[in-house]
LOGURO-122931 format. One line per field, with one value per atom (N, C-alpha, C): residue number from 1; x, y, z. Coordinates in nm, 3 decimals, padded with zeros to 5 digits. Atoms other than C-alpha are relative to their C-alpha. Example, Ala and Ser with C-alpha at 12.3 -4.5 7.8 and 13.67 -1.06 7.14 Angstrom:
! LOGURO-122931
i 1, 1, 1, 2, 2, 2 $
east 00.089, 01.230, 00.090, -00.082, 01.367, -00.077 $
north -00.119, -00.450, 00.120, -00.119, -00.106, 00.109 $
up 00.000, 00.780, 00.000, -00.006, 00.714, 00.073 $
This chain:
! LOGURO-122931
i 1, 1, 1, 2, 2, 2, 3, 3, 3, 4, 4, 4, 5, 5, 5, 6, 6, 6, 7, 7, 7, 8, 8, 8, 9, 9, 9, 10, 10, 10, 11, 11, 11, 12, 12, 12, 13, 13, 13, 14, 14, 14, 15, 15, 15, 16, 16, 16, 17, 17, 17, 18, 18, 18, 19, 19, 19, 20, 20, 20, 21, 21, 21, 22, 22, 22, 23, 23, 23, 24, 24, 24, 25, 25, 25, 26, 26, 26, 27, 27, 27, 28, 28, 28, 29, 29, 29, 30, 30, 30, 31, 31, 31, 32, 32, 32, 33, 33, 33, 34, 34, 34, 35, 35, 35, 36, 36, 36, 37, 37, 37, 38, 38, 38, 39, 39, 39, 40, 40, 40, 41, 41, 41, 42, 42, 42, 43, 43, 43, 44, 44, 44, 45, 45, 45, 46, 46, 46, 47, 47, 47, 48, 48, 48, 49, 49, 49, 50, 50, 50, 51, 51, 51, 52, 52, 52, 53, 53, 53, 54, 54, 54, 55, 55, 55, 56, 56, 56, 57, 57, 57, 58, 58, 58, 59, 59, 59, 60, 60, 60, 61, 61, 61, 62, 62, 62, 63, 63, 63, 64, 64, 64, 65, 65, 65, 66, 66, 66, 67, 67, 67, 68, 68, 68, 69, 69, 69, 70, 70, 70, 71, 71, 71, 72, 72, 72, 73, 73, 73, 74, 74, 74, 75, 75, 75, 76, 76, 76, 77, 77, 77, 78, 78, 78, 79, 79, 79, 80, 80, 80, 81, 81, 81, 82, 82, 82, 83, 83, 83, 84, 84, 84, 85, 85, 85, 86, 86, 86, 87, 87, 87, 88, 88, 88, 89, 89, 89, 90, 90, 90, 91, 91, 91, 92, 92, 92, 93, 93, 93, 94, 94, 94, 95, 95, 95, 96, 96, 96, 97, 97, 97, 98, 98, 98, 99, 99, 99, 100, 100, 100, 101, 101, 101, 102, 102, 102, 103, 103, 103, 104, 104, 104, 105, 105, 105, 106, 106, 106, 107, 107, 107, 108, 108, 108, 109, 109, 109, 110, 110, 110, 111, 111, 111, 112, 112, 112, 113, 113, 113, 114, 114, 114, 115, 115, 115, 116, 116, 116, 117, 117, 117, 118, 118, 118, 119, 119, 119, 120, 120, 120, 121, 121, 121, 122, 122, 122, 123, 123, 123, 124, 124, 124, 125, 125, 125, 126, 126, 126, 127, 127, 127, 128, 128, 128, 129, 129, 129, 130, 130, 130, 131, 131, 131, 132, 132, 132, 133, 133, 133, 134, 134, 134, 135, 135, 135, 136, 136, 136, 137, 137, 137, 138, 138, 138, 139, 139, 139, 140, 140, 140, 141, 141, 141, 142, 142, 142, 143, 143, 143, 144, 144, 144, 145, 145, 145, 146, 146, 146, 147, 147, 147, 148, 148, 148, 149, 149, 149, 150, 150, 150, 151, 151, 151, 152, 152, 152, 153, 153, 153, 154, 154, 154, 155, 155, 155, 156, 156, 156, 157, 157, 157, 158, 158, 158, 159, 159, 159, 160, 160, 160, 161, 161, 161, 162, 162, 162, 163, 163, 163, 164, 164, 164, 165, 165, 165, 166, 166, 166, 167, 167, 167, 168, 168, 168, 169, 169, 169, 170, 170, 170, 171, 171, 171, 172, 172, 172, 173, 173, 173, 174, 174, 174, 175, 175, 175, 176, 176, 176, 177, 177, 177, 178, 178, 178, 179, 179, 179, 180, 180, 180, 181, 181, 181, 182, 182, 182, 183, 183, 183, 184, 184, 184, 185, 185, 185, 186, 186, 186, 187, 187, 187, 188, 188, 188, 189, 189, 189, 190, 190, 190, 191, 191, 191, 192, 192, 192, 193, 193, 193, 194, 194, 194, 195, 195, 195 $
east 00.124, -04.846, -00.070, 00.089, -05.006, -00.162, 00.128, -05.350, -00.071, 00.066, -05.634, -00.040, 00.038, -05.725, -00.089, 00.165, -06.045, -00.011, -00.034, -06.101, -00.139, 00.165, -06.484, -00.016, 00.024, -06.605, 00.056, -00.087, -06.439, 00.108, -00.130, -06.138, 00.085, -00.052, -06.136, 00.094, -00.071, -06.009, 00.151, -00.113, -05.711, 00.092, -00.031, -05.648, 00.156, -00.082, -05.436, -00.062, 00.057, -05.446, -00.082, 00.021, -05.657, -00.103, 00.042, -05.772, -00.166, 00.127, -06.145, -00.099, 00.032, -06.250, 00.076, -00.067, -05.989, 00.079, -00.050, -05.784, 00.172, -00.140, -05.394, 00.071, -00.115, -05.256, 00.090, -00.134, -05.040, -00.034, 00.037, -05.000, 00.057, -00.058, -04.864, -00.093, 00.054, -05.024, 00.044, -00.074, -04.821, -00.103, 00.091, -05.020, 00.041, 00.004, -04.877, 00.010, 00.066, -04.942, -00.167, 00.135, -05.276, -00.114, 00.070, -05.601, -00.123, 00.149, -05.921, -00.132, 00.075, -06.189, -00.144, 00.154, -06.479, 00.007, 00.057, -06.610, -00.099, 00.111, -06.838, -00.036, 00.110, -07.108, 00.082, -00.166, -06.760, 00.078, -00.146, -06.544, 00.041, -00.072, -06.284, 00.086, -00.040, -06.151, 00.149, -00.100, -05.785, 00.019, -00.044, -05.677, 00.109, -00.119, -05.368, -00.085, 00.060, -05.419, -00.021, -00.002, -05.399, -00.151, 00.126, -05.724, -00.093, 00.113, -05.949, -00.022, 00.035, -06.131, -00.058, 00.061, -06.358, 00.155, -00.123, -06.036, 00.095, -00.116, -05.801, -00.073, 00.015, -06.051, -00.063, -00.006, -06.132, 00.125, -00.176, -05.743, -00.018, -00.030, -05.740, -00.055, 00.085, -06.026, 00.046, -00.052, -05.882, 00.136, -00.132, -05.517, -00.052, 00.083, -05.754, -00.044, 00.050, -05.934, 00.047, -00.089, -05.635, 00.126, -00.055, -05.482, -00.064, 00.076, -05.722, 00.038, -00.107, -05.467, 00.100, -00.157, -05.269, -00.083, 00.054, -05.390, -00.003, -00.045, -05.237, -00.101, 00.069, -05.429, -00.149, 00.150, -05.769, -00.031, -00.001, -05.740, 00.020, -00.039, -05.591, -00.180, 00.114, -05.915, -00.111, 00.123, -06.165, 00.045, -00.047, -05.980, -00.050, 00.080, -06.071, -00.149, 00.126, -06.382, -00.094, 00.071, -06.490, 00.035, -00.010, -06.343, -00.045, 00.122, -06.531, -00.140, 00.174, -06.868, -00.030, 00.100, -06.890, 00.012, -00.008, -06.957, -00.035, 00.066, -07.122, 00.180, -00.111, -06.772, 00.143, -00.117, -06.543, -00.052, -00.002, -06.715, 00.013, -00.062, -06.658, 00.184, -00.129, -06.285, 00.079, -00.041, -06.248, -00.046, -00.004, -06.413, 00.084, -00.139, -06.181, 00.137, -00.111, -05.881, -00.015, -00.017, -06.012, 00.004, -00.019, -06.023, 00.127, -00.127, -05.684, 00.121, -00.065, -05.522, -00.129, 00.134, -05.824, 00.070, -00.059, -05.562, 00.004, -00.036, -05.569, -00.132, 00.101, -05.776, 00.004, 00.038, -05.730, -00.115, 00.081, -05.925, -00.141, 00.104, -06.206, -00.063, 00.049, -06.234, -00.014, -00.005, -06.228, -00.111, 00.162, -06.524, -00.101, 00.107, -06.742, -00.041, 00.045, -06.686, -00.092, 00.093, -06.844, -00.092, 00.133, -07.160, -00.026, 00.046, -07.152, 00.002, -00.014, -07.034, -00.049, 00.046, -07.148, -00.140, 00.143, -07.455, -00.120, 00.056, -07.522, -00.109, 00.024, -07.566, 00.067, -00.072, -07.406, -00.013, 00.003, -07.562, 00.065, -00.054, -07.459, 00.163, -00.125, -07.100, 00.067, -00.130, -07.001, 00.018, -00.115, -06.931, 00.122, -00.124, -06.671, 00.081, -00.106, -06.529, 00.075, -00.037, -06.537, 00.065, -00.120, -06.367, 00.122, -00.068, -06.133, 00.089, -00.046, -06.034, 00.017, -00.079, -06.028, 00.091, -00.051, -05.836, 00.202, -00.147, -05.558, -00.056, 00.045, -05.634, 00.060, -00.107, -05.363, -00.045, 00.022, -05.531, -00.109, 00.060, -05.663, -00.126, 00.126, -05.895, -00.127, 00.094, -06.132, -00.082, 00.086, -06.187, -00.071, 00.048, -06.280, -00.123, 00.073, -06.491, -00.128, 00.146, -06.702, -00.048, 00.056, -06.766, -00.024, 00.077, -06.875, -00.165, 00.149, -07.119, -00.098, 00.098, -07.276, -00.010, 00.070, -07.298, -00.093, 00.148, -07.501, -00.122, 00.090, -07.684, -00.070, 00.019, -07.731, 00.022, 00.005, -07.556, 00.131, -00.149, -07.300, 00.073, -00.075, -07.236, 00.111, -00.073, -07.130, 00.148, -00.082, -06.927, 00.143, -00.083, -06.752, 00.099, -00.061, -06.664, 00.117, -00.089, -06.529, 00.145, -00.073, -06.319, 00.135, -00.106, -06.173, 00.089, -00.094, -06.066, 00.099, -00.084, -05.922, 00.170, -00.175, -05.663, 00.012, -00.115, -05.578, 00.038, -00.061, -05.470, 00.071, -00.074, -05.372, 00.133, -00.119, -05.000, -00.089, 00.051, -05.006, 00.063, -00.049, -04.763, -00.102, 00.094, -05.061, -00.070, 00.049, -05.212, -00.209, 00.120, -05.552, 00.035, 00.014, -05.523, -00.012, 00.043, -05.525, -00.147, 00.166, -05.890, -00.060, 00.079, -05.980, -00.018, -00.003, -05.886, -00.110, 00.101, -06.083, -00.129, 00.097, -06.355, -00.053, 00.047, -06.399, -00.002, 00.030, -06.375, -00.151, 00.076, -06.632, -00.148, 00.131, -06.870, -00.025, -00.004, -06.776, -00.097, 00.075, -06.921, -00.167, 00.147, -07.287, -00.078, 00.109, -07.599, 00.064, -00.040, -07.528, -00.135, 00.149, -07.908, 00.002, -00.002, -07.802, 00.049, -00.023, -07.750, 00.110 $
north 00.056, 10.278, 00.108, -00.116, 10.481, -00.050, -00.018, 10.582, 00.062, -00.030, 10.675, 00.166, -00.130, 11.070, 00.007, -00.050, 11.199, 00.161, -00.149, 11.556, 00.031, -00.028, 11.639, 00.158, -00.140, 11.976, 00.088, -00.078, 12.124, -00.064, 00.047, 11.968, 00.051, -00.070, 12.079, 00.144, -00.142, 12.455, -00.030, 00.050, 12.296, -00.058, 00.079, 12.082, -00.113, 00.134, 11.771, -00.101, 00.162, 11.441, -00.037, 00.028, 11.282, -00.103, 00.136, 10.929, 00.035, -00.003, 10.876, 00.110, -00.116, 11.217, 00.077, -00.077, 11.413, -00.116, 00.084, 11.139, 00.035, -00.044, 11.143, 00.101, -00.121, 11.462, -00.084, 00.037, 11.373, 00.053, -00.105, 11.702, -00.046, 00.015, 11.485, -00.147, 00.094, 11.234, -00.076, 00.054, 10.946, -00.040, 00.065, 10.919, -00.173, 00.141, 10.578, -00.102, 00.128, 10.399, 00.046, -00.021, 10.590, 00.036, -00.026, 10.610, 00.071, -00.041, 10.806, -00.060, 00.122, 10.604, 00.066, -00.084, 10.879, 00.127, -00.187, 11.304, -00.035, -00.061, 11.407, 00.084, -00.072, 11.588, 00.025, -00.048, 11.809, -00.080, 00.074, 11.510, -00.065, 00.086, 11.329, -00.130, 00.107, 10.975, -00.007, 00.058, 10.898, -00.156, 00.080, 10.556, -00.041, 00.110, 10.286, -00.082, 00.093, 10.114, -00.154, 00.169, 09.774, -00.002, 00.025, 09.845, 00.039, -00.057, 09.935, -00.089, 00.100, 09.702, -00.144, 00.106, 09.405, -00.091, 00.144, 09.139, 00.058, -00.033, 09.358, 00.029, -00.027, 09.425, -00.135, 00.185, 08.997, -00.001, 00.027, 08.976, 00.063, -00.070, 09.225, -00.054, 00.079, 09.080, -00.163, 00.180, 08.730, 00.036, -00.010, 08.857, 00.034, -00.031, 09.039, -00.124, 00.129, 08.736, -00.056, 00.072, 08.522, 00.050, -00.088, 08.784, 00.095, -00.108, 08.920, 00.057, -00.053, 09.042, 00.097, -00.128, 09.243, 00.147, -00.134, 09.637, 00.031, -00.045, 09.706, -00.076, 00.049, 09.421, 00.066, -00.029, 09.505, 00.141, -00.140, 09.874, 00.026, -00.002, 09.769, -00.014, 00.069, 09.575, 00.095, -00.103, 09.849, 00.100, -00.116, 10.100, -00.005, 00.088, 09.887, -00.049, -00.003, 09.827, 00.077, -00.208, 10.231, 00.014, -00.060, 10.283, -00.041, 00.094, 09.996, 00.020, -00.012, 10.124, -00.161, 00.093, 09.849, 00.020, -00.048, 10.018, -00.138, 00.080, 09.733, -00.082, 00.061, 09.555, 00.070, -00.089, 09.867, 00.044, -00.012, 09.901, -00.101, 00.148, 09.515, -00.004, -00.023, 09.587, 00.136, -00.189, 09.962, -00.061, 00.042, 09.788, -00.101, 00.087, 09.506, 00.075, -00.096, 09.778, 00.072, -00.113, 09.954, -00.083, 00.102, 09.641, -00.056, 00.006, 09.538, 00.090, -00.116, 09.914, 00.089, -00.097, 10.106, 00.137, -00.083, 10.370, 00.083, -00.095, 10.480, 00.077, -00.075, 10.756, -00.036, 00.028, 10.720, -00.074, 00.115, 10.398, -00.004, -00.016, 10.521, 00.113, -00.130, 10.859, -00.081, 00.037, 10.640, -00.069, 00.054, 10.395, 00.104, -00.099, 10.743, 00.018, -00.058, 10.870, -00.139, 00.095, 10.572, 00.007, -00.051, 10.670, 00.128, -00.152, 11.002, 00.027, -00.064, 11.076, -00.122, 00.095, 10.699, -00.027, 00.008, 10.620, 00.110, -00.173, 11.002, -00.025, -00.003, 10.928, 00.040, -00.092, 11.191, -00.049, 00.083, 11.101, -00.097, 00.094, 10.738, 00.025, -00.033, 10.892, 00.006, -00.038, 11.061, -00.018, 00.095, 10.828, -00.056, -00.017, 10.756, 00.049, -00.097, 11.025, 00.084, -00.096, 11.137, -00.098, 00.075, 10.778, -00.001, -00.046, 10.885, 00.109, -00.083, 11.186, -00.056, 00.119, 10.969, -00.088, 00.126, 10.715, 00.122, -00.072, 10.988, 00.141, -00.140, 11.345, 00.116, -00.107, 11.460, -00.065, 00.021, 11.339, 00.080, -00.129, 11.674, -00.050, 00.003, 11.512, -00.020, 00.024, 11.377, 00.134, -00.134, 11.680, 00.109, -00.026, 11.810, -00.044, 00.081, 11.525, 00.008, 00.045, 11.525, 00.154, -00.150, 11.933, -00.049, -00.007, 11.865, -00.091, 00.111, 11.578, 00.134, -00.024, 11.821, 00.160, -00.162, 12.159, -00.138, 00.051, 11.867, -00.014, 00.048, 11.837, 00.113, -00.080, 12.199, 00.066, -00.061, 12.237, 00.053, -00.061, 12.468, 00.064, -00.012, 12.570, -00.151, 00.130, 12.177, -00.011, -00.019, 12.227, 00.074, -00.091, 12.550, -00.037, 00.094, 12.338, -00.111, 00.099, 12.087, 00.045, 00.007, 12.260, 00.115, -00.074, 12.525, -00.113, 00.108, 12.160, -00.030, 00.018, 12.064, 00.097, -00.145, 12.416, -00.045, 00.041, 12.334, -00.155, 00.119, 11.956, -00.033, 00.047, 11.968, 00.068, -00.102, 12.081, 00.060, -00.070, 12.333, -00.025, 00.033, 12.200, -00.141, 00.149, 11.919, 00.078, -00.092, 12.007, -00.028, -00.028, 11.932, 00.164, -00.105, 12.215, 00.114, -00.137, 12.512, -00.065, -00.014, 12.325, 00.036, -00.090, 12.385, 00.123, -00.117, 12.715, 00.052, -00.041, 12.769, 00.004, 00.003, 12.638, 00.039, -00.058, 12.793, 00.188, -00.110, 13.108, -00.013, 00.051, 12.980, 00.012, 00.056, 12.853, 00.167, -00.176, 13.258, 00.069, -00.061, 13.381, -00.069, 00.078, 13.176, 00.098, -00.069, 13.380, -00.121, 00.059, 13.308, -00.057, 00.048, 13.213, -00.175, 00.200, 12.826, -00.036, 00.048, 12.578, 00.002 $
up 00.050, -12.116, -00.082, 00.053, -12.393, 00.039, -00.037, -12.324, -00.127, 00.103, -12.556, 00.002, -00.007, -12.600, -00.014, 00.037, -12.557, 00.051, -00.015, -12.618, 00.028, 00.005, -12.472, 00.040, 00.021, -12.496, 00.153, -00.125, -12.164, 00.000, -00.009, -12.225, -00.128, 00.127, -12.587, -00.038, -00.031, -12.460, 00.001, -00.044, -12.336, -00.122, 00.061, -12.609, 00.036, -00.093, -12.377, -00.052, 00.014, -12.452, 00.160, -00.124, -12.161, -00.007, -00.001, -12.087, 00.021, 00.011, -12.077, 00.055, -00.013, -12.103, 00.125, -00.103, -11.897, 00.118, -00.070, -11.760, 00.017, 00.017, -11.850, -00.091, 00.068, -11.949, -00.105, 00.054, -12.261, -00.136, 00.130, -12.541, -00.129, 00.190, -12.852, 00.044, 00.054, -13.022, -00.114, 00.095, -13.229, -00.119, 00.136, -13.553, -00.013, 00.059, -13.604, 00.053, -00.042, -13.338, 00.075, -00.074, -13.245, -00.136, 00.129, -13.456, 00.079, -00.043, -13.440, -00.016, 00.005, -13.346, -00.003, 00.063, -13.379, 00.068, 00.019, -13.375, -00.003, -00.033, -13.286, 00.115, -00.135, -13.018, 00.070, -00.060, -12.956, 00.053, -00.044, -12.881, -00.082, 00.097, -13.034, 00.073, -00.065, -12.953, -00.049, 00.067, -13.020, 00.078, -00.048, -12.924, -00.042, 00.085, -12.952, -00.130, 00.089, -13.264, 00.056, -00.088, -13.011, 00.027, -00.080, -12.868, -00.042, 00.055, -13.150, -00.095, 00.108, -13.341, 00.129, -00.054, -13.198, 00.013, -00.015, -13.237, 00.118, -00.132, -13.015, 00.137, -00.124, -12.750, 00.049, -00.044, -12.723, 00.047, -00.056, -12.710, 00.129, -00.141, -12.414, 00.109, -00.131, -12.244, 00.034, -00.025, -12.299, 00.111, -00.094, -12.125, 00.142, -00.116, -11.861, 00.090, -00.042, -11.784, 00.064, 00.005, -11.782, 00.079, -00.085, -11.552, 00.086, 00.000, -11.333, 00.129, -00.084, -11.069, -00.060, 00.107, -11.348, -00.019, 00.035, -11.304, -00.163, 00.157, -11.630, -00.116, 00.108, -11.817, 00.003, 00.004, -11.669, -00.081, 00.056, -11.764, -00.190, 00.153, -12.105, -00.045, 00.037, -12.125, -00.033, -00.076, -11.965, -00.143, 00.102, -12.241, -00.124, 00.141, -12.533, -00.041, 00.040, -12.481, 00.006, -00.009, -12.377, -00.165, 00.084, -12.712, -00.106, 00.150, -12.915, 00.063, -00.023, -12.726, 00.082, -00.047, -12.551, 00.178, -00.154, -12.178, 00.104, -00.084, -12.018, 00.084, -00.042, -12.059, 00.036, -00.092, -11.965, 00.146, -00.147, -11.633, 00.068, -00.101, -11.518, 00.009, -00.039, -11.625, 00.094, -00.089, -11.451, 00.090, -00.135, -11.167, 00.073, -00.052, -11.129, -00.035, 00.021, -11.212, 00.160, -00.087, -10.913, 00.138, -00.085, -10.678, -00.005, -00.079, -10.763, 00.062, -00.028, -10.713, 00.043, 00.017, -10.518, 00.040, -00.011, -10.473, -00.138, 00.125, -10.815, -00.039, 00.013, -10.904, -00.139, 00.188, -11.295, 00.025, 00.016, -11.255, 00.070, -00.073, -11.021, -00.147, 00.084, -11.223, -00.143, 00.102, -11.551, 00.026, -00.077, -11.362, -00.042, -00.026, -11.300, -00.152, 00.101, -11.688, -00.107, 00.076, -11.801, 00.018, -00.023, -11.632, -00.026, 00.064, -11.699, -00.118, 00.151, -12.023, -00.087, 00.061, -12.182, 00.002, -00.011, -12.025, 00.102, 00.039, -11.950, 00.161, -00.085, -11.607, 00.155, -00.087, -11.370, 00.126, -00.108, -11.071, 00.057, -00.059, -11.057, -00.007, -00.045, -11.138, 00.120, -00.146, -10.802, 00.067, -00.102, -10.584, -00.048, 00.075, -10.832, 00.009, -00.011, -10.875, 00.187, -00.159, -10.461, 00.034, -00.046, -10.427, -00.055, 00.087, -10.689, 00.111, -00.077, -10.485, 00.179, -00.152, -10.127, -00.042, -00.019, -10.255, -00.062, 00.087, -10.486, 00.011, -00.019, -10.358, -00.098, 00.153, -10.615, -00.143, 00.130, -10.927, -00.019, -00.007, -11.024, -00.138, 00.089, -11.324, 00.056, -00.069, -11.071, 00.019, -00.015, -10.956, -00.091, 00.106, -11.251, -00.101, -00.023, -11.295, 00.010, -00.091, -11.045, -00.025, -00.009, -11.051, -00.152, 00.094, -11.418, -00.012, 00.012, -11.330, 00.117, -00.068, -11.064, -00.095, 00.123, -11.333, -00.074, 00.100, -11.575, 00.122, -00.057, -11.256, 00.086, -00.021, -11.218, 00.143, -00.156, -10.840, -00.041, 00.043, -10.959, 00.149, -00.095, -10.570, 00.053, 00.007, -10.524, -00.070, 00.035, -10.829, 00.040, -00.051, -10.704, 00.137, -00.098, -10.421, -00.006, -00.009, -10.513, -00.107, 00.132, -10.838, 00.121, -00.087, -10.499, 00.068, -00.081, -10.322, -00.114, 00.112, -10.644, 00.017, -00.017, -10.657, 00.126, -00.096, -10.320, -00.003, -00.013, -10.358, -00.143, 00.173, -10.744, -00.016, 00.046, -10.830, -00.102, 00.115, -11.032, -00.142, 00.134, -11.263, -00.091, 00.086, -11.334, -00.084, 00.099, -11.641, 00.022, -00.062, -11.465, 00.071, -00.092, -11.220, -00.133, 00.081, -11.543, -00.025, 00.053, -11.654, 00.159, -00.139, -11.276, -00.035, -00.001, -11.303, -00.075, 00.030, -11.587, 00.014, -00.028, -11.468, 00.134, -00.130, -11.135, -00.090, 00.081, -11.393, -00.031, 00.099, -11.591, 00.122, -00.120, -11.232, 00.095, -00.105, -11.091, -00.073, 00.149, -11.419, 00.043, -00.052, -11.302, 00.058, -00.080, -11.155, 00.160, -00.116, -10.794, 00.065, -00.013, -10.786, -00.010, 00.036, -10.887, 00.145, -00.117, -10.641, 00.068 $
């Protein structure tokens, strides 16, 4: 299943493909079946050309709909419409993605970045992302995640916490676990005066 790339400014170091801001690791990008759907405010969107454009993200939501037991469709759905801006209708599909597989962290951690990084609301993120990590303890983006929603929320001991649980439950061959790394660099480097 290709996934859409989003490169947001702590992910940008790395430069990985990774689903809705740090989702699926994947370091090439097919120009011709993927398009850039906007730059800016240090991020960049790549998507499938399927799921960009008002007509392909009706289609998705129509198969969604018309399948709302199929993980794969809802997510198609939820994907397409994060990447046409339309959040309202990628968190009814990421939430029914996460009701019919609540084992999957993608789909929790993909839930959270819609509040955090869309409607720039960290907070309501991390229950997301901490069910993200209960439900798939090895999906090292979460963790990454959630320690970024609590640095915008200035508890960088929280962070440091959760980015040390991370290195111990993330392989290391996941290409999450090096942005841990860096960023428990990055949270060491902090006045130890923060929360």
């Amino acid at each position: 299943m290709l996934r859409k790339l989003v490169v947001s400014a702590g992910c940008a170091a790395l430069a990985a493909g990774l689903l809705a801001g740090c989702g699926t690791a994947n370091n090439t990008t097919n120009t011709s079946t993927t398009t850039v759907v906007r730059t800016g405010n240090n991020s960049m969107v790549v998507a499938p050309k399927t799921e960009v454009g008002t007509a392909n993200m009706k289609h998705l939501m129509q198969i969604a709909d018309k399948s709302p037991t199929n993980f794969e469709a809802q997510m198609n759905a939820a994907d397409s419409a994060s990447v046409n801006g339309n959040v309202q209708a990628a968190i009814h599909y990421f939430k029914r993605a996460t009701q019919i597989n609540p084992k999957s962290g993608l789909a929790w951690t993909a839930l959270g970045n819609m509040y955090r990084e869309r409607e720039n609301q960290p907070k309501a993120a991390i229950p997301y992302y901490q069910k993200s990590i209960q439900m798939d303890p090895s999906y090292g983006w979460a963790y990454w995640q959630l320690a970024q929603a609590y640095v915008t929320l200035k508890e960088t001991s929280l962070a440091k916490q959760v980015v040390e649980q991370g290195l111990k439950n993330v392989k290391k061959t996941d290409t999450a676990y090096a942005s841990l790394q860096l960023m428990m660099s990055e949270l060491s480097g902090k006045s130890s005066g923060s929360k």
